[in-house]
Each structure stands twice: as C-alpha cells, then as structure tokens.
PyMOL CGO cylinders between C-alpha atoms (Angstrom):
from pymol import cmd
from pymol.cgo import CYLINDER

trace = [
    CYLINDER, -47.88, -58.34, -22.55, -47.09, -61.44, -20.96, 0.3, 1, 1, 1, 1, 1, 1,
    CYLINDER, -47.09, -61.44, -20.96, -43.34, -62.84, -21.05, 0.3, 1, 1, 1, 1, 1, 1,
    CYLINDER, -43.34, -62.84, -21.05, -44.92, -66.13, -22.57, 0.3, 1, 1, 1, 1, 1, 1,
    CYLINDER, -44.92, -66.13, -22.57, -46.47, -63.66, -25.30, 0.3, 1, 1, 1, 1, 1, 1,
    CYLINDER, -46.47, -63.66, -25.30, -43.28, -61.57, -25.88, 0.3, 1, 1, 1, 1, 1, 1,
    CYLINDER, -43.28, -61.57, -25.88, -41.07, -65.07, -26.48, 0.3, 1, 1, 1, 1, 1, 1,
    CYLINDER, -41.07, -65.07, -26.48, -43.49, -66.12, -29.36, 0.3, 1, 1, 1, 1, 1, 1,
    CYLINDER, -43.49, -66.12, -29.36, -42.97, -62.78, -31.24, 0.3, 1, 1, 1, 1, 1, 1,
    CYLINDER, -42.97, -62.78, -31.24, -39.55, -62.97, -30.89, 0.3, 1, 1, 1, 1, 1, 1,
    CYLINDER, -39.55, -62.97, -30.89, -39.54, -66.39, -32.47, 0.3, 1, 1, 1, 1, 1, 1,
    CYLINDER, -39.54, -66.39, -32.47, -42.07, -65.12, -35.28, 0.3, 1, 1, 1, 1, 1, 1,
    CYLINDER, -42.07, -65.12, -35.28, -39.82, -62.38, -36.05, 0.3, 1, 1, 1, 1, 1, 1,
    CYLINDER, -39.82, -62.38, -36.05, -36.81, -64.59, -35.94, 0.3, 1, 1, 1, 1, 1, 1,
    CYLINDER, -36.81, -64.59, -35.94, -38.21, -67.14, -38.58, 0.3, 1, 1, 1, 1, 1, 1,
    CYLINDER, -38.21, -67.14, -38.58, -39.80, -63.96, -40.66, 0.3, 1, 1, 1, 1, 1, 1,
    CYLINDER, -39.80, -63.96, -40.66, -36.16, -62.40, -40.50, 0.3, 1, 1, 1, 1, 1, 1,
    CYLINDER, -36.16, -62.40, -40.50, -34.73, -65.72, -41.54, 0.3, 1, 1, 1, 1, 1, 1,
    CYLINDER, -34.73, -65.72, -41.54, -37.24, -66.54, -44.16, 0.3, 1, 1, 1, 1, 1, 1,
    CYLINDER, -37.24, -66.54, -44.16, -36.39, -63.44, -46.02, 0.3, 1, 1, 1, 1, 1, 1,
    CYLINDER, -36.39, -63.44, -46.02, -32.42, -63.99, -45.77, 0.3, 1, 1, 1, 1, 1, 1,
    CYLINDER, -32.42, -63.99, -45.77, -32.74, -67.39, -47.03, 0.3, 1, 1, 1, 1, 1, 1,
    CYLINDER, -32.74, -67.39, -47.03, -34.71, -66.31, -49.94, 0.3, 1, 1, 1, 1, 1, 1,
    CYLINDER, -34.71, -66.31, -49.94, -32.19, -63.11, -50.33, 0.3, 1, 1, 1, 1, 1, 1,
    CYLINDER, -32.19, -63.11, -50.33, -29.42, -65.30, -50.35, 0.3, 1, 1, 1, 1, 1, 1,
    CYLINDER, -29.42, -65.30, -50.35, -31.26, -67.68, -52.57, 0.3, 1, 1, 1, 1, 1, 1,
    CYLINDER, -31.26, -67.68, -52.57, -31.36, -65.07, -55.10, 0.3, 1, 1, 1, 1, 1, 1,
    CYLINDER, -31.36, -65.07, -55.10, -27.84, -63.56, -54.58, 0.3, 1, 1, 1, 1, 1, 1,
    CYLINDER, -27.84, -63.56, -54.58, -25.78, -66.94, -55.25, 0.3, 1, 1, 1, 1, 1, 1,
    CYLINDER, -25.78, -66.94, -55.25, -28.33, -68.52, -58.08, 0.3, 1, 1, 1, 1, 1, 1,
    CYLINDER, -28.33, -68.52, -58.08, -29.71, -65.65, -59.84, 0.3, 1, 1, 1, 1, 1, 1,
    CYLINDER, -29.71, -65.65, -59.84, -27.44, -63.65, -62.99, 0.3, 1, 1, 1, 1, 1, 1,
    CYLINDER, -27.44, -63.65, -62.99, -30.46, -60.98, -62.62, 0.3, 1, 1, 1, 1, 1, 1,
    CYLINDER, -30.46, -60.98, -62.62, -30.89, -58.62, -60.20, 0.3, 1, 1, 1, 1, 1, 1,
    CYLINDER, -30.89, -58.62, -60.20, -33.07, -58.75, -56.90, 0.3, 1, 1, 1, 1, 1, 1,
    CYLINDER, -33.07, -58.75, -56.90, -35.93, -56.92, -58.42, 0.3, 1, 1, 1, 1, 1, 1,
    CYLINDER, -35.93, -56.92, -58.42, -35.50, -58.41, -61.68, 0.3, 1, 1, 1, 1, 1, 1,
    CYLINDER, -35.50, -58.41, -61.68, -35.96, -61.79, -60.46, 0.3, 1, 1, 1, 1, 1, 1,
    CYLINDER, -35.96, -61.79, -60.46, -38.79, -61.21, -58.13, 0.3, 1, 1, 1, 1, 1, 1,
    CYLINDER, -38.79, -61.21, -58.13, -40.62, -59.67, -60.93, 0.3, 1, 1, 1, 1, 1, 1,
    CYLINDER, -40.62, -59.67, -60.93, -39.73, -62.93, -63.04, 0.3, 1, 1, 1, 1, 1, 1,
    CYLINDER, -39.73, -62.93, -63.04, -40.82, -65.05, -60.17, 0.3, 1, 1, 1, 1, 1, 1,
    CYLINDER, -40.82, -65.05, -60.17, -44.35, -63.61, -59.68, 0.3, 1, 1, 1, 1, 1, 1,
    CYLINDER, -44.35, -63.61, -59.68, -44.55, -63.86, -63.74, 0.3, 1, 1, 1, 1, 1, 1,
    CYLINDER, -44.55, -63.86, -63.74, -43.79, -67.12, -63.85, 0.3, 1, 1, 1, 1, 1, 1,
    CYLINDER, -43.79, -67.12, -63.85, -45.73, -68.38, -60.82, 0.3, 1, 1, 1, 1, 1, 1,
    CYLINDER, -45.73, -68.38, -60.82, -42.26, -69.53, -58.90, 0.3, 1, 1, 1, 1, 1, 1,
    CYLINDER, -42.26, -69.53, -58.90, -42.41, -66.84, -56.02, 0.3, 1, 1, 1, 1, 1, 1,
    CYLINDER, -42.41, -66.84, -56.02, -43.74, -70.02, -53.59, 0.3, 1, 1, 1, 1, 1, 1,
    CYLINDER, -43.74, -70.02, -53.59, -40.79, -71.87, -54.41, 0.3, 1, 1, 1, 1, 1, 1,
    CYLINDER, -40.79, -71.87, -54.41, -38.21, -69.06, -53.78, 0.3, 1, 1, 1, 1, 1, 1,
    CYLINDER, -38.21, -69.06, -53.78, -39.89, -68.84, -50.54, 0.3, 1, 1, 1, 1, 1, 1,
    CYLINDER, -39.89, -68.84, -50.54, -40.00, -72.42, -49.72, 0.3, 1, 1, 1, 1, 1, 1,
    CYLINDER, -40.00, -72.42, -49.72, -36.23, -72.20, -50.17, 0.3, 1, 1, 1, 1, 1, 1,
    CYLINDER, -36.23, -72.20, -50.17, -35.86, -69.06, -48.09, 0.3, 1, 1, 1, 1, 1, 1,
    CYLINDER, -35.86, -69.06, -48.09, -37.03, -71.52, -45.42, 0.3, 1, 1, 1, 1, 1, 1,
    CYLINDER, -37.03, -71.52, -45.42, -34.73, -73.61, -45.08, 0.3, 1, 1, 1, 1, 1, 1,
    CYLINDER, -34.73, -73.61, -45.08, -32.81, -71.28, -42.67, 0.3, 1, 1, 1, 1, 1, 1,
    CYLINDER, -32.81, -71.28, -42.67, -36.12, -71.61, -40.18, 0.3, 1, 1, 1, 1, 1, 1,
    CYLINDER, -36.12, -71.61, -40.18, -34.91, -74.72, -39.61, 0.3, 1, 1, 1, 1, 1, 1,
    CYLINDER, -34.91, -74.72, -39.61, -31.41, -73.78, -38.41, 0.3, 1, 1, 1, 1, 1, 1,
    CYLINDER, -31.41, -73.78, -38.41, -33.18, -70.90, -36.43, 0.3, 1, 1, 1, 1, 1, 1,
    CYLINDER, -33.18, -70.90, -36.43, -35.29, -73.17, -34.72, 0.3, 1, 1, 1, 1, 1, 1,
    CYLINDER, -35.29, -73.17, -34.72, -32.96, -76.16, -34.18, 0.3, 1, 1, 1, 1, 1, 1,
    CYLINDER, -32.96, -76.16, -34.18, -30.22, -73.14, -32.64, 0.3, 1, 1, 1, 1, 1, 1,
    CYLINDER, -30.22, -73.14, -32.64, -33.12, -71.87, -30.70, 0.3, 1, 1, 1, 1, 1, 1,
    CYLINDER, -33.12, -71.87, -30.70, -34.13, -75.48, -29.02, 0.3, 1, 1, 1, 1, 1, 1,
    CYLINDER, -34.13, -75.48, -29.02, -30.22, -76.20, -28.37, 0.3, 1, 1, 1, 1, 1, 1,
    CYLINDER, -30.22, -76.20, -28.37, -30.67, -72.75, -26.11, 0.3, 1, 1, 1, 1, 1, 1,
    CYLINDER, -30.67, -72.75, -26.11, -33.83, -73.95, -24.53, 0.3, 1, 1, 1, 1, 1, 1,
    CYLINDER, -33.83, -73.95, -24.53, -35.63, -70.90, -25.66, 0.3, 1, 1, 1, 1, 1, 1,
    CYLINDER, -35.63, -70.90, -25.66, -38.64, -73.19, -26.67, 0.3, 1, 1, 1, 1, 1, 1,
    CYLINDER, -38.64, -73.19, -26.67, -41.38, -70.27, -26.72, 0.3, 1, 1, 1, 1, 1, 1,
    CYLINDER, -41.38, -70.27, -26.72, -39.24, -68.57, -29.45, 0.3, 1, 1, 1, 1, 1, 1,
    CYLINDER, -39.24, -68.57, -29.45, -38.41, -72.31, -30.96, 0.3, 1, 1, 1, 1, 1, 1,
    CYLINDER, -38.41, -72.31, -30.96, -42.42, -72.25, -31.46, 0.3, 1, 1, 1, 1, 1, 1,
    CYLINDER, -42.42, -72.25, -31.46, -42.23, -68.30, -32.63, 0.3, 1, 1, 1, 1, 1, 1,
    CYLINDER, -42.23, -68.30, -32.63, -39.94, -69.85, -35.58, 0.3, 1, 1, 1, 1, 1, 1,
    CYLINDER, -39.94, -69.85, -35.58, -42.64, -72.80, -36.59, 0.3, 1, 1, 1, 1, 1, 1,
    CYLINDER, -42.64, -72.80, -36.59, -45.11, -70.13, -36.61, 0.3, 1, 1, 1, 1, 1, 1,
    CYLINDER, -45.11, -70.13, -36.61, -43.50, -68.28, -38.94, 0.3, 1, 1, 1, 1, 1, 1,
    CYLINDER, -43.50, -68.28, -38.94, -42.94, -71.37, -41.27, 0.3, 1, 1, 1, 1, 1, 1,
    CYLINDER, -42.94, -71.37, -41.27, -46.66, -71.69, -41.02, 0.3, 1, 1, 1, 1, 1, 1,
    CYLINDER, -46.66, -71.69, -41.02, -47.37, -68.50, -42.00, 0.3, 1, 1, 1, 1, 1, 1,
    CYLINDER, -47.37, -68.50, -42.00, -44.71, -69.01, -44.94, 0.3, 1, 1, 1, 1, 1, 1,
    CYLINDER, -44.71, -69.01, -44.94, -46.87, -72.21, -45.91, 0.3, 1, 1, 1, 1, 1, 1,
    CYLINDER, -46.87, -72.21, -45.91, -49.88, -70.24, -46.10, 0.3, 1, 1, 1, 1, 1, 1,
    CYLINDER, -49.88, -70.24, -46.10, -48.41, -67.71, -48.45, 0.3, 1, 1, 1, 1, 1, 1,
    CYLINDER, -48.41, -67.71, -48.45, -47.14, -70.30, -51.02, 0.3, 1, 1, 1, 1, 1, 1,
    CYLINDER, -47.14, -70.30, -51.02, -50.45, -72.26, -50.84, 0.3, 1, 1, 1, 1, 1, 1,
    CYLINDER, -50.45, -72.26, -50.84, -52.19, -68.65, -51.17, 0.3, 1, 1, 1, 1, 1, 1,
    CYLINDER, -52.19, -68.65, -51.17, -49.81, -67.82, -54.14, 0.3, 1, 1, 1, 1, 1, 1,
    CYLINDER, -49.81, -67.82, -54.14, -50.09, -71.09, -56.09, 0.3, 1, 1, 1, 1, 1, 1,
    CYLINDER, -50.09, -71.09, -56.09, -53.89, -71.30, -56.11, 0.3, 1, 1, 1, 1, 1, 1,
    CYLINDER, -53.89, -71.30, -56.11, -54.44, -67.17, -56.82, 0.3, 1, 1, 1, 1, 1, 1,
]
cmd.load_cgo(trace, "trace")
C-alpha cells in the first residue's frame, strides 16, 4: 500500500469517526430518550438523514484541523467520508 493510499484511509476513517461523534453527541445533548430509543424513532420517522447530516458538522472541523497541519491526503480522506455520508442520506430519503 502506497503512503499516498494509506493517508486517504486515514482521512476516511477520521471523517467516519467524526461523523458518528457528531451524531452521538447530537443525540446525547438534544434527545430526553435514549441512544437506541431515538435511533429507532429516527428510522420510523424518516429523520435518520438529518441526524446524520448533523453528525457532520464535525467533518468540517476535522478537515479544516487537518489542512492547518498540511496533511492534505487525509484533508481529502475527511471529504470522502462526507461524500459517502451524502450518499447514505440521499439513499435513506428516497428508500
């Protein structure tokens, strides 16, 4: 695996990582229900894309900290991962 290679999947694993905290904390600090609890209400009530939307928001500090380091192959890891995150709420809102 080339260095170039290794970079990007630290950067996708970065903004996966931070997706899922943002949408963690998301539900921690705005939710009276419980993690599961809310999930399950989420996926009921076709509002999982949005939860995930607002998970994120901390991409953007990942990738922003990760550009201020000049570690632009994991910078474009993170984007990648938003784009992935994109493609899941577009998935989830038309299935």
């Amino acid at each position: 695996m080339s260095k170039l290679t290794k970079e990007l999947f630290i950067g996708f694993f970065i903004g996966i990582v931070a997706n899922l905290a943002g949408s963690y904390l998301y539900i921690f600090f705005f939710s009276e229900e419980t993690f599961e609890k809310t999930i399950q209400f989420a996926i009921e009530q076709d509002v999982l894309g949005n939860i995930i939307a607002l998970g994120a928001i901390l991409n953007l500090c990942a990738f922003f900290i990760l550009l201020k380091k000049n570690q632009v192959y994991r910078a474009r890891g993170v984007v990648m991962a938003t784009v992935l995150a994109a493609l899941l709420i577009l998935i989830s809102k038309f299935l």
